[in-house]
N, C-alpha and C positions, 0 to 999 in steps of 0.2 A: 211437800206442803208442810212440811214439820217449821219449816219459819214462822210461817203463814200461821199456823197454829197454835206457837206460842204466843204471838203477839195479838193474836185475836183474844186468846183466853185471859192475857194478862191486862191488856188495857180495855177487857171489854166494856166497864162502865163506862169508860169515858170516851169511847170513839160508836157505842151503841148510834147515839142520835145522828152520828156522822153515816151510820148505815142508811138509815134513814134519805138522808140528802144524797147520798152518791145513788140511791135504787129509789127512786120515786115510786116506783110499783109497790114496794113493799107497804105492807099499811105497820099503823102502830102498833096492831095485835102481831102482826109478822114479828117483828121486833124483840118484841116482848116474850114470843115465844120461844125466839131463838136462845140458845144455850152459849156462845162464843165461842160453835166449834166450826172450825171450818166444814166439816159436811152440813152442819143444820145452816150455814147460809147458803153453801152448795144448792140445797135442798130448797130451800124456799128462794133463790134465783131462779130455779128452773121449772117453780109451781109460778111463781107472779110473772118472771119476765121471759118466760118462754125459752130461754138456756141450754144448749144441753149441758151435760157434767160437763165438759172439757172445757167448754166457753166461759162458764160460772167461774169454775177453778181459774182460769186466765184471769177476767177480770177480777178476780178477787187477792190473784197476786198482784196485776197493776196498782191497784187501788191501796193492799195493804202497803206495798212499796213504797209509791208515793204516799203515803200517811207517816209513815217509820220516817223516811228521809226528810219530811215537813218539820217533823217531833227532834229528831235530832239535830235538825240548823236551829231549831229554837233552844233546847239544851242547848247547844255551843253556844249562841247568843246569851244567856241566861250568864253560863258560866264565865266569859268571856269578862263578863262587868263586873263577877263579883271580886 
C-alpha cells in the first residue's frame, strides 16, 4: 500500500472532495477528519460503509489507480500542447 499512500498523502487536498463523491457514506466531518493516510480512510470505510480491512484496502487501491491514471492522461494532455 506504500503507493497508495504516497499519492493519498501527496495530493490529498485536492482529491479530498473526490473522496467524498467516490464513498457517499462518508459525511463531510468524515472527511475532514481523515489525515490522507491510507489506514484513516481504511478506517472510516469500514466505520460508514461496513468494509472489512481487506475490501477498504481493495477499493481504495481501485479508486487511487484510477485517479492517478485520470491525473496523468491529463498531464500528458497538458503537456502535449505546450
Amino acid at each position: 500500500m506504500n503507493a497508495n499512500q504516497d499519492i493519498l498523502q501527496s495530493q490529498w487536498p485536492e482529491i479530498k472532495g473526490q473522496v467524498k463523491q467516490q464513498w457517499g457514506n462518508l459525511t463531510d466531518d468524515d472527511v475532514r477528519q481523515l489525515s490522507g493516510t491510507t489506514a484513516s480512510l481504511v478506517n472510516a470505510l469500514q466505520r460508514r460503509c461496513g468494509y472489512g480491512k481487506v475490501q477498504a484496502e481493495i477499493e481504495i487501491d481501485k479508486w487511487v489507480h484510477g485517479y492517478d491514471q485520470a491525473h496523468l492522461e491529463v498531464l500528458e494532455r497538458v503537456n502535449g500542447k505546450l
